[in-house]
C-alpha positions in Angstrom: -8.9 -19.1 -41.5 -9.3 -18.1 -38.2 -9.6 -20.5 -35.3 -11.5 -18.8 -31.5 -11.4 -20.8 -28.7 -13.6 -19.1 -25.8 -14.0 -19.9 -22.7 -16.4 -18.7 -19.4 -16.6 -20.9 -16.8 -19.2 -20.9 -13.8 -18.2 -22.1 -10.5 -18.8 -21.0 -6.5 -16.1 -19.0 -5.3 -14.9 -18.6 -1.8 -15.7 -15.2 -0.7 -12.6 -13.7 2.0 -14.0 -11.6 5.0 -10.1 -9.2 4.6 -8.9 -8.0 7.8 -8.6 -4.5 5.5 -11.4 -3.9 2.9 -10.0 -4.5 -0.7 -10.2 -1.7 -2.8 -12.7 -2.0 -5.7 -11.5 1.7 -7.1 -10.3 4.7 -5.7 -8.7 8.3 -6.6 -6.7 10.6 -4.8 -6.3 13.1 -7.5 -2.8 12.8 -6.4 0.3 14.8 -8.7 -2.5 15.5 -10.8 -1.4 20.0 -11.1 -2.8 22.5 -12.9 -5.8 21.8 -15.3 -6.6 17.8 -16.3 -8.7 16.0 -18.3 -11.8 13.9 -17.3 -12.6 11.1 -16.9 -9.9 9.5 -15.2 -8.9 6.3 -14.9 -8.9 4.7 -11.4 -5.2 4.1 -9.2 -3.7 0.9 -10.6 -3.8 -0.9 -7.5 -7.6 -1.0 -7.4 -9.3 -4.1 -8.1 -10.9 -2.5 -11.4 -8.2 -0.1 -12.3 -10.7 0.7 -15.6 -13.0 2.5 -13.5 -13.7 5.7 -14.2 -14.1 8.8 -12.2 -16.0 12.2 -14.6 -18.3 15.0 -14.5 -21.4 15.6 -16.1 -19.7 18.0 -19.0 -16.4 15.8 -19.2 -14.5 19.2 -18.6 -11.4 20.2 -17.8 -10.9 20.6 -14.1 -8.4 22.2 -11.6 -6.4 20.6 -9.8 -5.8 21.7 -6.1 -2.3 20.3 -4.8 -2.4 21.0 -1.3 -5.4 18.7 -0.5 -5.1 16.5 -4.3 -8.7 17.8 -4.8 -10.4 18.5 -8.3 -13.1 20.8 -8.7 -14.8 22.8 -11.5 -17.4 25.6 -11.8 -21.0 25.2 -13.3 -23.0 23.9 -10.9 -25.4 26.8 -11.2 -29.4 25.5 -11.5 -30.5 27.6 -14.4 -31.6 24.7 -16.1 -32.8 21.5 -15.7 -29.8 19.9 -16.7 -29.0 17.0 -14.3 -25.5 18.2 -13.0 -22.9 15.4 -11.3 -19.9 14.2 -11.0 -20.0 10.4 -12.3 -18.3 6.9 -11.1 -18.1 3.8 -13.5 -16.8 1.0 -11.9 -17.1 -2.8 -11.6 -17.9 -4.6 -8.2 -17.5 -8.3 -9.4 -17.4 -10.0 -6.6 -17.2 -8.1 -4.3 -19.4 -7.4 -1.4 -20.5 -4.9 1.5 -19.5 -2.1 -0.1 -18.5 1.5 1.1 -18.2 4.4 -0.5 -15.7 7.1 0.8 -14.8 10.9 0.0 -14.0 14.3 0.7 -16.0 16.8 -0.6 -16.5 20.7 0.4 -17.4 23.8 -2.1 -16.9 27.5 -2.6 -19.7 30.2 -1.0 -22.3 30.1 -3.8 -21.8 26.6 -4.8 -24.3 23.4 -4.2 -24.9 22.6 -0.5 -26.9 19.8 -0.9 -26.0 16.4 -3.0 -27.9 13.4 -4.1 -25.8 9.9 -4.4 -27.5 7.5 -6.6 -26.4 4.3 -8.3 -27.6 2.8 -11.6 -26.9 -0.2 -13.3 -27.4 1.3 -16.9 -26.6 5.1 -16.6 -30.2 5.8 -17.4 -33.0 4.2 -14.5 -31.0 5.6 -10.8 -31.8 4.8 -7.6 -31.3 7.6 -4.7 -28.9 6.1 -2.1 -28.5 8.9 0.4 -28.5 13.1 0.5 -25.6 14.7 2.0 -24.8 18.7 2.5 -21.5 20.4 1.7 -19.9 22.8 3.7 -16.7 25.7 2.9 -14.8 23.4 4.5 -13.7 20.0 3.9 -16.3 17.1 5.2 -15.3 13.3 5.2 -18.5 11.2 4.1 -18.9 7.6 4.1 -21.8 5.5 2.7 -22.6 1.8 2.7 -23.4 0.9 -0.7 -26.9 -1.0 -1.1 -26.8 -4.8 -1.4 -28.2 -4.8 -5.1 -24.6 -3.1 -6.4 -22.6 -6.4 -5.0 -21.3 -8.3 -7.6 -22.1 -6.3 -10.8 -20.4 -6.3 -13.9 -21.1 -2.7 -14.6 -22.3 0.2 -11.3 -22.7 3.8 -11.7 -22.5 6.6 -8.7 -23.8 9.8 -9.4 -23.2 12.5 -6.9 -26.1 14.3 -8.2 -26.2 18.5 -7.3 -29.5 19.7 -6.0 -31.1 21.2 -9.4 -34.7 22.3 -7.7 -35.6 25.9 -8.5 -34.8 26.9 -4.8 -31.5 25.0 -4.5 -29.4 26.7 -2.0 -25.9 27.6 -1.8 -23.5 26.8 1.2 -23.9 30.2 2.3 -28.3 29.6 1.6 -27.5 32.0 -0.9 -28.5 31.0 -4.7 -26.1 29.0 -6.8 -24.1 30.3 -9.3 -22.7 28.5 -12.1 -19.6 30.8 -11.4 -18.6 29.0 -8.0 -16.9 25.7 -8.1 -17.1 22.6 -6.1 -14.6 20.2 -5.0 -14.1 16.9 -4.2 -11.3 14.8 -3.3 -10.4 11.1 -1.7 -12.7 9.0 -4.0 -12.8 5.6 -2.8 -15.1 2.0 -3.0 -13.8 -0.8 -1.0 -15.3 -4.3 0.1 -15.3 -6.0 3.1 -15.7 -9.1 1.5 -14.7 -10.5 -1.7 -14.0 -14.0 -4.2 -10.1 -14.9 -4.6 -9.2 -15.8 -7.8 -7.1 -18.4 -9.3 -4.3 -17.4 -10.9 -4.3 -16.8 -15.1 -3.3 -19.9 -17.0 0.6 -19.3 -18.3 1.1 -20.8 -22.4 4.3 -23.2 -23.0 5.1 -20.7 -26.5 4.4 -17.2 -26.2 1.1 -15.4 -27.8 2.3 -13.8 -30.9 4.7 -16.6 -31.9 4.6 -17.9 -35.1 4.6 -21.6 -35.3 4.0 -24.5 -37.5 1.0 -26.1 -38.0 0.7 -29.1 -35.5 2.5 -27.3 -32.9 1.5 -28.0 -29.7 0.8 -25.4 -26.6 1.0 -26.6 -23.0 -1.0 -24.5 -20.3 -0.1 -24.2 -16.3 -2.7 -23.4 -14.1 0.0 -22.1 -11.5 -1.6 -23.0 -8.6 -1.3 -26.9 -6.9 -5.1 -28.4 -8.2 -5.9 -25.7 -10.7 -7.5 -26.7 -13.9 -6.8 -25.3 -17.2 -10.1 -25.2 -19.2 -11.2 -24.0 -22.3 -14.1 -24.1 -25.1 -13.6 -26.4 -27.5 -17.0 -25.1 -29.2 -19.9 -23.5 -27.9 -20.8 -23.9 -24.4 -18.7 -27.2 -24.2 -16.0 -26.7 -21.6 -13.4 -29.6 -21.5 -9.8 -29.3 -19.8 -6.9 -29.0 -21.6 -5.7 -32.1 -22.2 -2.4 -33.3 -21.2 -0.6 -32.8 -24.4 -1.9 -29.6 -24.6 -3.7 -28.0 -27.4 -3.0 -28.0 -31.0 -1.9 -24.9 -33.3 -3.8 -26.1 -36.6 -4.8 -24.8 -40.0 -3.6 -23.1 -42.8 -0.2 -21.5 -43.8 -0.9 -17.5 -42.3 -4.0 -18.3 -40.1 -3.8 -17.1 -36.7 -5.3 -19.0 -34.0 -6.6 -18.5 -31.0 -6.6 -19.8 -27.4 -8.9 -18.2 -24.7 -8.3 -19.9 -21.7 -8.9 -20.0 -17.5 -8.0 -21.8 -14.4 -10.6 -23.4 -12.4 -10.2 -24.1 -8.9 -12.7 -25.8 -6.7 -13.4 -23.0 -3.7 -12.2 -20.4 -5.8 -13.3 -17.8 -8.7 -12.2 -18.4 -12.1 -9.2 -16.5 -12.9 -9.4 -13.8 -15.9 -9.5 -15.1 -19.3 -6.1 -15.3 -21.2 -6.2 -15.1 -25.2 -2.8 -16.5 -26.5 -2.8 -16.0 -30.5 -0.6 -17.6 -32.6 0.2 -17.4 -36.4 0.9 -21.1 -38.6 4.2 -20.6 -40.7 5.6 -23.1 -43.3 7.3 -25.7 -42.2 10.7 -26.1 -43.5 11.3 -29.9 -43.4 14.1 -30.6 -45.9 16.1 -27.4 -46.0 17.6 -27.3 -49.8 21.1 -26.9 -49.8 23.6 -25.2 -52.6 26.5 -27.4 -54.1 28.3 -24.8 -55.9 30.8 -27.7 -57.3 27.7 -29.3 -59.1 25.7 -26.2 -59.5 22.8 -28.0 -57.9 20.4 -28.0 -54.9 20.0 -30.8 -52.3 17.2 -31.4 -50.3 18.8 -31.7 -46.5 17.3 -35.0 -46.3 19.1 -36.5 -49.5 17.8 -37.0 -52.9 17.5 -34.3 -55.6 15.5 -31.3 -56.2 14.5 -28.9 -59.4 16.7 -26.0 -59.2 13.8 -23.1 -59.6 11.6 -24.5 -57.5 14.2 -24.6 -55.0 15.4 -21.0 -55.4 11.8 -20.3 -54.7 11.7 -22.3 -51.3 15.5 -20.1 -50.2 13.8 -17.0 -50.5 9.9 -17.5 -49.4 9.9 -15.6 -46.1 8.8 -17.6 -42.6 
C-alpha cells in the first residue's frame, strides 16, 4: 500500500529589490578544456542550477581557455534549418530580468543574431537583433516582462538564416567557421524570499513501525509546516506530527512545505518512510528448559517462535 501526501500551497510572497541582482542562471564555461558535451547544466550557485545552456545540434564543442568561451562550427545557411544556441531556464519569481554575454565569431561566421524567448520551445517571440564582430563584444538585454515568473523560459540566440546572411567580414557564411560565445548570465533585480524547507524528526528512508510518529520544523520563528491531507485540502501539521501508518513493507510518504505570511513557500520536501514489524515481546531462549519466553512473560510455541528470531526487520 502506498500512502502520498502532496502538498502546493498559494500565498503572496514578498518580492526583495537586492542591492546585487540574484542570479537566475549563469555559465562561464569555466575549466571546461578541450572538447565538451552539450547541454550543460548551469553554475550551482544559480537560483535554477537545472538550467540548461545547448546548441541547436547538441554537439560537441571546443572549449577556449584563455577567455572560458565555447564555440562550434556550422553555422553556414545552406538550409533552412533554424540554427541557435539554446537557454532553458526557470525564472520563478523572479523579476526585471537581464540577460548578459560575450559573444564574437571567426571571419565567415554569422554577423547578425536574433534573441528570442518562448515559453514552449515551439511559438518565439523576437526580443532584440544584435551583430557579432572578430572580436569580443559584451551584450546586455532586459528581458520582456512576460518571462518574469515562469516556470519554464527558453532563449534562442537565433543565427541569421536568410539567403543573403552575411558574414562578419560581409562575406557569405560558411558552415566551416565557428562562432563563440562566452559569459552566459540571467539575473533579477527583484525577486520572492523563501521560507526555509521543513526539516522531519526521523530521517526519509527510515524504516519505522507502523504508528510511528514524524515531527516537522519549519525552521524559521512563525513558519508553518503544511501538508495535503487529500486533494486540494491543505491543513498544518498538527502538533503531534503526522502518523507513519499501514501495512507491514508499505512505504509512505510525506510531501511537505513551510508557509510564512510575507514570504514564498519554501520547496517541497518528500520524506519516505518504510513500516517494519514491530517487535513487542522479544522471545527469548532458555537453554536449561529448552523453551522460548516471550520478553513479556508467559509461554510461547517453540516453532512459531523460531520463525519470529529469524524474520528479518
Amino acid at each position: 500500500m502506498l500512502i502520498v501526501l502532496v502538498m502546493t500551497i498559494s500565498m503572496l510572497p514578498v518580492t526583495v529589490l537586492a542591492a546585487e541582482p540574484a542570479i537566475v542562471a549563469a555559465w562561464n564555461f569555466s575549466g571546461s578544456g578541450g572538447k565538451s558535451a552539450l547541454p550543460r547544466s548551469a553554475q550551482p550557485t544559480s537560483k535554477f542550477p537545472n538550467s540548461t545552456f545547448s546548441h541547436y545540434r547538441d554537439v560537441w564543442v571546443d572549449y577556449e581557455s584563455t577567455n572560458a568561451s565555447i564555440y562550434t562550427a556550422g553555422w553556414g545557411s545552406a538550409d533552412s534549418t533554424d540554427k541557435y544556441w539554446l537557454i532553458k531556464t526557470s525564472t520563478k519569481g523572479c523579476g526585471d530580468l537581464t540577460l548578459t554575454f560575450s559573444a564574437w565569431g571567426f571571419s565567415r561566421s554569422p554577423k547578425k543574431f536574433t534573441l528570442q524567448y518562448s515559453f514552449n520551445n515551439s511559438v518565439y517571440y523576437d526580443i532584440d537583433t544584435y551583430e557579432l564582430a572578430l572580436n569580443a563584444k559584451e551584450f546586455s538585454f532586459r528581458l520582456p516582462k512576460s518571462a518574469e515568473n515562469v516556470d519554464e523560459l527558453y532563449i534562442r540566440f537565433l543565427a541569421d538564416k536568410s539567403p543573403d546572411a552575411r558574414s562578419i567580414v560581409n562575406e557569405s557564411v560558411i558552415s566551416t567557421s565557428n562562432s563563440r560565445i562566452a559569459n552566459v548570465k540571467i539575473t533579477a533585480a527583484t525577486y520572492d524570499v523563501y521560507a526555509p524547507v521543513p526539516e522531519p524528526s526521523v530521517a526519509g528512508g527510515t524504516k519505522v513501525v507502523s504508528g510511528t510518529r514524524i515531527q516537522f520544523t519549519s525552521g524559521m520563528e512563525g513558519g508553518v509546516v503544511y501538508y495535503e491531507r487529500s486533494a486540494n485540502q491543505w491543513e498544518p501539521v498538527p502538533e503531534s506530527g503526522l502518523t507513519v501508518s499501514g501495512d507491514i513493507g508499505a512505504s509512505v510518504i510525506f510531501r511537505v512545505k513551510t508557509v510564512k505570511s510575507g514570504l514564498a513557500d519554501s520547496g517541497i520536501r518528500s520524506v519516505a518512510y518504510i513500516i517494519k514489524k514491530n517487535y513487542i515481546h522479544t522471545p527469548v531462549y532458555d537453554p536449561m528448559s529448552d523453551q522460548y519466553f516471550p520478553s513479556g512473560g508467559g509461554t510461547l510455541d517453540v516453532e512459531k517462535a523460531r520463525e519470529r528470531l529469524t524474520e528479518p526487520l
